[in-house]
C-alpha positions in Angstrom: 6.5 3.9 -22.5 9.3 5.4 -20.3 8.0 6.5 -17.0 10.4 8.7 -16.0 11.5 6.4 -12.7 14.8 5.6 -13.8 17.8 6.6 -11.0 14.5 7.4 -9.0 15.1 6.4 -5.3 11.5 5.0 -3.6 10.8 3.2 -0.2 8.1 0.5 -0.4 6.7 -1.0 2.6 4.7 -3.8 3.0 7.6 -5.0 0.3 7.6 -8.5 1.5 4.6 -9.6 -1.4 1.5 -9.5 -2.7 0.9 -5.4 -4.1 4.1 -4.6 -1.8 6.1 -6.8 -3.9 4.7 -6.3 -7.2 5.1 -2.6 -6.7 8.9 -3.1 -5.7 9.0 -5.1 -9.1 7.7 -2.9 -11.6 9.7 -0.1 -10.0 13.0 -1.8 -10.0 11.6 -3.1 -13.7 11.7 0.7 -14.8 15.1 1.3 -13.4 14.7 2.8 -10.1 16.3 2.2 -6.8 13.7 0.6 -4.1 14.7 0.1 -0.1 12.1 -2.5 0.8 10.6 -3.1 4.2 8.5 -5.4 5.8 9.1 -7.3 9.1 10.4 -10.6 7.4 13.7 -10.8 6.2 13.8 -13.9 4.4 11.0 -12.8 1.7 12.9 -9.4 1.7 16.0 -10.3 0.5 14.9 -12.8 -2.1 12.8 -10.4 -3.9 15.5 -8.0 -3.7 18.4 -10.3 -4.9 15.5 -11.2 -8.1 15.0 -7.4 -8.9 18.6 -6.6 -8.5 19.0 -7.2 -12.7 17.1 -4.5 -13.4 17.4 -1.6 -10.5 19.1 -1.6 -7.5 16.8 -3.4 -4.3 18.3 -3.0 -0.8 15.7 -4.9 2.2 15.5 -3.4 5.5 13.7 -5.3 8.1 11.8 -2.8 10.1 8.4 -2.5 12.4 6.8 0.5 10.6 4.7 1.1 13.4 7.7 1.7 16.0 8.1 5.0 17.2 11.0 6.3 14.5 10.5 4.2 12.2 9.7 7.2 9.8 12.6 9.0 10.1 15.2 6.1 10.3 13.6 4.9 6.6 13.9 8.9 5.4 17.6 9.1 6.8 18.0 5.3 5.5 16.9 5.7 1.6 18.9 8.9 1.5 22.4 7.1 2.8 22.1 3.8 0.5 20.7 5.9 -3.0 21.9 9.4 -2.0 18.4 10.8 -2.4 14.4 10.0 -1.7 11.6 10.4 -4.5 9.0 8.5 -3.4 7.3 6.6 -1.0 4.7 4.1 -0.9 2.8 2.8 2.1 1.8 -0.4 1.1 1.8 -2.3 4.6 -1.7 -3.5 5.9 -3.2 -6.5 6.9 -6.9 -7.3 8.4 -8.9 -10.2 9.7 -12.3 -11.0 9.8 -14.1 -10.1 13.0 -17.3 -9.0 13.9 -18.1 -5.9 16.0 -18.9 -7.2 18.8 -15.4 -9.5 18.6 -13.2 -6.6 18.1 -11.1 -5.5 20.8 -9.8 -2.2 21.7 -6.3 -4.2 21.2 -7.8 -4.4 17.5 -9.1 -1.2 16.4 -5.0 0.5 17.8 -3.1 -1.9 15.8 -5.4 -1.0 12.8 -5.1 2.8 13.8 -0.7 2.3 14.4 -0.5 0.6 11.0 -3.3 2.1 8.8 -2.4 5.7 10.0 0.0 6.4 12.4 2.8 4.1 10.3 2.0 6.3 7.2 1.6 9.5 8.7 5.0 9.2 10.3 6.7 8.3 7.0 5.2 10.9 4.8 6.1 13.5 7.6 9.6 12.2 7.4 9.9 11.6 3.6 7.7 14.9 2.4 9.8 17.5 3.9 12.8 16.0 2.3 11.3 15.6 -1.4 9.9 19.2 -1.0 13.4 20.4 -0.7 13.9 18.7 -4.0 11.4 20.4 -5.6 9.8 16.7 -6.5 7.6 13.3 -4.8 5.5 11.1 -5.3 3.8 9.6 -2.5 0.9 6.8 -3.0 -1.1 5.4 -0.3 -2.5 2.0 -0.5 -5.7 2.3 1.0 -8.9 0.1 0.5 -12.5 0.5 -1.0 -13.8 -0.5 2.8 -12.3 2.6 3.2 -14.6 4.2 1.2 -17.9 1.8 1.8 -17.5 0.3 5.4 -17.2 -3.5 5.1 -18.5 -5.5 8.1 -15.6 -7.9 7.9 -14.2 -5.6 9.8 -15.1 -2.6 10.7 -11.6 -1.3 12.5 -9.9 -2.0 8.8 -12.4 -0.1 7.4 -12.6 3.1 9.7 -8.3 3.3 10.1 -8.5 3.3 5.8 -11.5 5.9 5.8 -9.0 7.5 7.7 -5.6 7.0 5.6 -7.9 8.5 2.5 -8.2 11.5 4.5 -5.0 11.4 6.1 -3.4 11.2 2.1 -5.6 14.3 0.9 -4.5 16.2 4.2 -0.9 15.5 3.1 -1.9 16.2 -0.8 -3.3 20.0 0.0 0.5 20.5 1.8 2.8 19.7 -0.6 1.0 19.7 -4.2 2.5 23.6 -4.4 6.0 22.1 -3.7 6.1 19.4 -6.5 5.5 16.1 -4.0 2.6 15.1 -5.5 0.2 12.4 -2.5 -2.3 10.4 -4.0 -4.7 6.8 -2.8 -5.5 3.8 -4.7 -8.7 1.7 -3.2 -8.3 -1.6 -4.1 -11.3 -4.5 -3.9 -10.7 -7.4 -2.9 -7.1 -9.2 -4.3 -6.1 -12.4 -4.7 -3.3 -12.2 -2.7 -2.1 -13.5 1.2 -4.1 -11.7 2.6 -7.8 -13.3 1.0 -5.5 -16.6 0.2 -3.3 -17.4 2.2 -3.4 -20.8 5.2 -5.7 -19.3 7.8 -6.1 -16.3 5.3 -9.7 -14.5 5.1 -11.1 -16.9 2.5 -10.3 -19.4 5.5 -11.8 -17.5 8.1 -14.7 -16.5 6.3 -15.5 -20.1 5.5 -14.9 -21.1 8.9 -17.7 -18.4 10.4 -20.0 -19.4 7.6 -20.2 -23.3 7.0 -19.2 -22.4 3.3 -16.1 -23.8 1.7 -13.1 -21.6 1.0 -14.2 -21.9 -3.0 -17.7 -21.2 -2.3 -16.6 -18.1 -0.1 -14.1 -16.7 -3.2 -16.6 -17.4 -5.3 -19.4 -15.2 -3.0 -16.6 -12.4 -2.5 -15.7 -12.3 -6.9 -19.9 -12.6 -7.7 -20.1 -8.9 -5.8 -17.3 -7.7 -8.2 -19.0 -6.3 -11.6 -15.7 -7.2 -13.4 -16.7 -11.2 -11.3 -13.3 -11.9 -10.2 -10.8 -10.7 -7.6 -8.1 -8.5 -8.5 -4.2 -9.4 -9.3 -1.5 -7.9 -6.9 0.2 -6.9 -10.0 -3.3 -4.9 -11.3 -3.1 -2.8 -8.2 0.2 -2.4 -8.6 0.1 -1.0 -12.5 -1.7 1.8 -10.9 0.4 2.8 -7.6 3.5 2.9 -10.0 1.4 4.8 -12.9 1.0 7.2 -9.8 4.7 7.2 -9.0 5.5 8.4 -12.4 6.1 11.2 -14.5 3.3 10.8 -15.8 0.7 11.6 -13.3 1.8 15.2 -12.9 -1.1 16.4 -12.9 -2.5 14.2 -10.7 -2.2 14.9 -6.4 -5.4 14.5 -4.0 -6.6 11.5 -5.7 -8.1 8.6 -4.2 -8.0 6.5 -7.3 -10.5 2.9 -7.0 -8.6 0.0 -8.3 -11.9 -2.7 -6.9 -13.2 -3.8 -10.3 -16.3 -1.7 -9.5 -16.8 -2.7 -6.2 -17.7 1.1 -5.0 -20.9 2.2 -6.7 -19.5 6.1 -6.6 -18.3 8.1 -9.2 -15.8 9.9 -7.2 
């Protein structure tokens, strides 16, 4: 199935693994160029050099929460591919921390990277794929975002917010062919739950469970009764990016194996 992405030109952030990484693989699988940024280089470069058979991968290390970020990736994807198509937001990390733990420290990094960081890009990148006449723009979000998870509750109000923040964009730009949409995943079996001192780890520790007992807690509450694949979340962001889903802008699709008990 051709999706239309080849000689497509896309920035990726959060590029450095898990869904980041998988995205900037199936994209660069289906021929299109990808500028992938996250804060470490190493990780960068080596997935870039490994996609680099099938599309063209350049890294960029970059803070996405910095002040210009937005428009230095904009002005960046345009100099290196000569054009911009898409976007994805796919940075975002969390922690586990109680209310009553969370500092107001905590809930602005979660509010810089969860909405300010996005905001910024698709006010940079939207403009310029308007022009074009076409975009795709996909924000990856979270189904805390949609059912507030106590885990952490600053995660959970600054994606509440991105889903809003993506539909705001969505009503903009739909009319001008750059087409915003959300995907909500569940929990994923990726750094973030899995990783050394990752929230299987700290979930255990607050607990007295073991890290298998936790995962196994966190699948059971999953109708489909196991976490997701970076690569399954991924399937969907890039299904999004295609040509495909043109009739598809507003959305805030669930990826969560039925976490979300909602129909919309």
């Amino acid at each position: 199935m051709d999706l239309g992405l080849r000689n497509r030109a896309f920035i990726v952030t959060g590029a450095s693994g898990g869904i980041g990484g998988a995205v900037v693989e199936m994209l660069a699988h289906e021929g299109a160029s990808v500028l992938l940024v996250g804060r470490r280089e190493a990780p960068l470069r080596s997935l870039a050099e490994s996609c680099g058979a099938f599309g063209r991968a350049e890294p960029l290390a970059l803070d996405i929460t910095s002040l210009h970020a937005g428009e230095r990736l904009a002005a960046e994807c345009e100099q290196r591919f000569g054009r911009i198509d898409g976007l994805v937001n796919g940075a975002g990390t969390t922690a586990a921390r109680s209310l009553e733990e969370l500092t107001d420290d905590d809930w602005q990094r979660q509010w810089e990277l969860n909405v300010l960081a996005p905001m910024r890009l698709m006010r940079a990148a939207a403009p310029r794929m308007a022009d074009r006449g076409f975009g795709r723009i996909v924000n990856v979000c979270s189904s805390s975002g949609k059912r507030p998870s106590s885990t952490n509750v600053a995660y959970s109000v600054s994606k509440a917010a991105e889903l809003s923040l993506s539909r705001a964009f969505a009503d903009l730009y739909a009319s001008r062919g750059v087409l915003v949409n959300a995907v909500a995943p569940g929990p994923v079996a990726d750094d973030v739950w899995l990783a050394p001192g990752g929230l299987a780890d700290e979930l255990a520790q607050r607990s007295g469970a073991s890290r298998e007992e936790v995962l196994a807690n966190t699948a059971s509450r999953v109708p489909l009764a196991r976490l997701a694949t970076a690569q399954e979340i991924a399937a969907v962001v890039v299904f999004l990016c295609s040509e495909l889903a043109s009739n598809v802008a507003g959305a805030a699709w669930s990826v969560d194996g039925g976490s979300v008990p909602v129909i919309i």
